[in-house]
C-alpha positions as CSV (number, residue, x, y, z in Angstrom):
1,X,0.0,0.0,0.0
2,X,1.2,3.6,-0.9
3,X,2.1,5.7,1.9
4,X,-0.1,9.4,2.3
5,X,1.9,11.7,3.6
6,X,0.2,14.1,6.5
7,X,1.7,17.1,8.1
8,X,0.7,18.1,11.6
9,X,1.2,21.6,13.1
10,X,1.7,20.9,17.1
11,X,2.2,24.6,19.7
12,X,5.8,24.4,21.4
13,X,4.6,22.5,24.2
14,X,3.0,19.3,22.1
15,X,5.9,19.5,20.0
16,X,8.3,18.9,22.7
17,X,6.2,16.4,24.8
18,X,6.0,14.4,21.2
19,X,9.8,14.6,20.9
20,X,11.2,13.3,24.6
21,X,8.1,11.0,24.5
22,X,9.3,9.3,21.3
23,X,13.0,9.4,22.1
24,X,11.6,7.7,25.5
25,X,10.2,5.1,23.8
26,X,12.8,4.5,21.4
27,X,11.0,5.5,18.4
28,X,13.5,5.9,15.2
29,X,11.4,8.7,14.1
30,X,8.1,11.1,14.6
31,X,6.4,8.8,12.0
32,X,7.0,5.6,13.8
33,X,5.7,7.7,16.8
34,X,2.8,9.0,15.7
35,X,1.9,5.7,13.5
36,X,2.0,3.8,16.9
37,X,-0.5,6.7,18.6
38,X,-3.1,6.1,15.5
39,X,-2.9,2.3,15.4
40,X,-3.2,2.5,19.6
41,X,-6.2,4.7,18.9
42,X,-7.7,2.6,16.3
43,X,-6.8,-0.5,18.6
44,X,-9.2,1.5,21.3
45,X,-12.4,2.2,19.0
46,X,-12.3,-1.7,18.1
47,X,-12.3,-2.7,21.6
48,X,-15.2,-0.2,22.9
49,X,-17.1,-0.9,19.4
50,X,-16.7,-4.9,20.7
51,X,-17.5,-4.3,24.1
52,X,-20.4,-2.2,23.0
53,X,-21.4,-5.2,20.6
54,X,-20.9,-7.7,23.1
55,X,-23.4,-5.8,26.0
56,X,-25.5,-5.2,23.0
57,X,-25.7,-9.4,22.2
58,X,-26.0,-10.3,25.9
59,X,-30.4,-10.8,25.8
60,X,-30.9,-10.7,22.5
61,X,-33.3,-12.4,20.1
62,X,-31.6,-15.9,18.8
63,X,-31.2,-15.4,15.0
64,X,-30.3,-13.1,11.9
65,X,-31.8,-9.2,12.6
66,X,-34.1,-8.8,9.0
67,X,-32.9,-6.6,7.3
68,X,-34.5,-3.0,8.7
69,X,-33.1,-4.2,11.8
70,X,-29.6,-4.0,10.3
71,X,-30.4,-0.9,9.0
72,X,-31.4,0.4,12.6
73,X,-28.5,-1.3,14.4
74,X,-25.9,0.5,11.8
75,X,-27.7,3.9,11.8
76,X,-27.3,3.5,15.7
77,X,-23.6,3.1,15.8
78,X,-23.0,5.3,13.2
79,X,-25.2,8.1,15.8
80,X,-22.7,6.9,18.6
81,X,-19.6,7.3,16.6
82,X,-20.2,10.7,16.1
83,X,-21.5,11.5,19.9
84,X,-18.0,9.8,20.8
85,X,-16.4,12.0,18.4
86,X,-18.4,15.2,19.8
87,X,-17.7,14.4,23.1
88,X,-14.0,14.3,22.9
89,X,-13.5,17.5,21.1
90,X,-15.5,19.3,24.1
C-alpha cells in the first residue's frame, strides 16, 4: 500500500512532549511515533465498538436481525460514533 503523507502543526509545548516521549520510547522517528499513537487509537475504537457489541448481544433475540433491523442497528452506531467524536473535542 502507498504511503499518504500528512503534516501536523503541534504549539511548542506538544511539540516537545511528542519529541522526549518518542525518544523515551525509542521511536526511530516522529512517524514511527505517531503511527503507533493512531494504530493505539484505532486499537481502542475496536475494543469499545466490541465491548459495546458484546453488551448489546447479551439478551438478544436468537437469529439473523431482518434486514430493517440491520439498517437500525448500523444507523445506531453510526449516531454513537459521532457522539463519541463530539464528546472528545469538548
Amino acid at each position: 500500500m502507498k504511503a499518504v503523507t500528512i503534516n501536523i502543526s503541534l504549539n511548542p509545548e506538544l511539540a516537545e512532549f511528542a519529541r522526549s516521549d518518542s525518544e523515551a520510547h525509542a521511536f526511530d522517528s516522529m512517524s514511527e511515533y505517531m503511527r503507533d499513537l493512531i494504530r493505539s487509537r484505532r486499537q481502542e475504537q475496536i475494543k469499545r465498538d466490541v465491548a459495546y457489541l458484546e453488551k448489546a448481544i447479551t439478551g438478544a433475540p436468537a437469529g439473523d436481525p431482518s434486514d430493517e433491523e440491520m439498517a437500525a442497528i448500523v444507523k445506531t452506531q453510526h449516531h454513537i460514533r459521532a457522539e463519541r467524536k463530539r464528546a472528545s473535542r469538548a
